[in-house]
C-alpha positions in Angstrom: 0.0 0.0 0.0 1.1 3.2 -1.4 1.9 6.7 1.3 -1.1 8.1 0.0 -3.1 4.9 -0.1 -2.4 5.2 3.9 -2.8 8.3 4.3 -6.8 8.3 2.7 -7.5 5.5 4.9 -6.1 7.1 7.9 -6.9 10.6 7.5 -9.2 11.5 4.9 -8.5 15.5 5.6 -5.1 15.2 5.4 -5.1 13.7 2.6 -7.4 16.0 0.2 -5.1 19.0 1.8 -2.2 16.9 0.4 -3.5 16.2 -2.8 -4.5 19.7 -3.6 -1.5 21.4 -2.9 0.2 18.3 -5.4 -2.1 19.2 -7.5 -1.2 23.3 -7.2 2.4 22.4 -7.6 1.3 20.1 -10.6 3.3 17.3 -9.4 1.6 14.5 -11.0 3.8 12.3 -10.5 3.2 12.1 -6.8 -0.9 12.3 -7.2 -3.4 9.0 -5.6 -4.7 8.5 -9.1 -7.2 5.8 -8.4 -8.6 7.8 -4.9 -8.9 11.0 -6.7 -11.3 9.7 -9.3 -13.3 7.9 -6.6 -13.3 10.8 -4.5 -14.5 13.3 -7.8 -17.3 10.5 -8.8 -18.9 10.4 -5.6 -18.1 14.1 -5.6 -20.7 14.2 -8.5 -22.9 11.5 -7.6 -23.3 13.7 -4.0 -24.3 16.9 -5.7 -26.5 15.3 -8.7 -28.6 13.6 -5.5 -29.2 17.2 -3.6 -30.1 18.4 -6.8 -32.9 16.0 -7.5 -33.8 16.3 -3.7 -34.0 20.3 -3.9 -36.0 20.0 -7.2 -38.7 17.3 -5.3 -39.2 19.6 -2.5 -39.3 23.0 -4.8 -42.1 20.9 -6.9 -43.9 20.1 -3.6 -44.0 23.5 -2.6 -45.4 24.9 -5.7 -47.9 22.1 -5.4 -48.9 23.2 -1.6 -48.7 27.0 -2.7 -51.0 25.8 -6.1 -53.7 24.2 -4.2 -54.2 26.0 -0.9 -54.9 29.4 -2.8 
């Protein structure tokens, strides 16, 4: 297991501090590849879910404010 390897499963803080000043410095070379992409997919999985959960309860909403007039 790799520094960085360690380091996500240790300290999950630490290591996006870490890998955002690599990434600053564009040293490449020293980046977690394969965490970074999990990290950036669940990133977007994350904010596609709110946004269909904000949408359901905007929709609702307008329903309640539609019908109680």
């Amino acid at each position: 297991m790799s520094e960085n390897t360690e380091l996500y499963a240790e300290d999950f803080y630490a290591w996006t501090q870490q890998q955002a000043a690599l990434l600053r410095d564009q040293k490449t070379q020293a980046l977690d590849f394969a965490n970074l992409a999990e990290e950036i997919e669940s990133l977007g999985r994350s904010d596609k879910r709110e946004l269909g959960n904000r949408l359901q309860i905007l929709v609702m909403h307008l329903l309640k404010w539609r019908y109680q007039q």
